[in-house]
N, C-alpha and C positions, 0 to 999 in steps of 0.2 A: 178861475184861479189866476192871480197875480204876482210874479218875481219881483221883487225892487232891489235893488242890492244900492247903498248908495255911500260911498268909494270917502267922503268926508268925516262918516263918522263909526266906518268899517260895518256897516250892519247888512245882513241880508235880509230882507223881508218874504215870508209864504206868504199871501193872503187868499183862504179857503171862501170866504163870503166878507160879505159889507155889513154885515149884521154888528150892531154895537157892542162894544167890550164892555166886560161887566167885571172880568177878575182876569188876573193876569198872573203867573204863576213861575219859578225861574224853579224847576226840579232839579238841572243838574247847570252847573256854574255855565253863564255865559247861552242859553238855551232858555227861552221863555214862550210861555203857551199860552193864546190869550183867550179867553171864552166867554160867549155869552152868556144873557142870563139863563137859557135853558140848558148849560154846560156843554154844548158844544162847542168844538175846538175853531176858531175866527183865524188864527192868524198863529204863525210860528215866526219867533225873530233871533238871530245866531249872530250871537255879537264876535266883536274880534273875527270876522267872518276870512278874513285872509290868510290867518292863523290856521282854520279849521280845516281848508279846502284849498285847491290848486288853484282856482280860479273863480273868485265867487261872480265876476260881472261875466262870465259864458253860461248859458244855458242848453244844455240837448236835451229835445222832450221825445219821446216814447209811446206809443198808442198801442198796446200790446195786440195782437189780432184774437179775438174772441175762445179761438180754439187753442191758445198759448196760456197754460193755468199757472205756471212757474217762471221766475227769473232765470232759471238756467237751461229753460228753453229758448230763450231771448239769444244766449251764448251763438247759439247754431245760423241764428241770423245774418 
């Protein structure tokens, strides 16, 4: 998985795999889902990304420990 966020044209980019876009699909304004051709989800891009979120060029990543099944056990961490 890959973060871009790129500060020019306000966009954040997920990118889940490298696998080629086949449809790309915007459900809710400013949010687009890109997928290949076997309908799996390739890539998420949040426009206006500065707009959306406190800081879209900082990342914290999480590895949850195996025996943690919920977000709000994360809390206790």
């Amino acid at each position: 998985m890959k973060l871009l966020y790129d500060p020019d044209v306000d966009v954040l980019s997920i990118l889940f795999s490298d696998a080629l876009i086949a449809e790309s699909d915007e459900d809710k304004p400013g949010m687009i889902l890109d997928y290949d051709a076997a309908g799996n989800v390739v890539s998420l891009e949040i426009l206006q990304a500065s707009t959306r979120m406190t800081n879209p060029g900082s990342v914290e990543y999480t590895v949850l420990p195996p025996s943690l099944t919920s977000a709000s056990q994360l809390v206790a961490l």
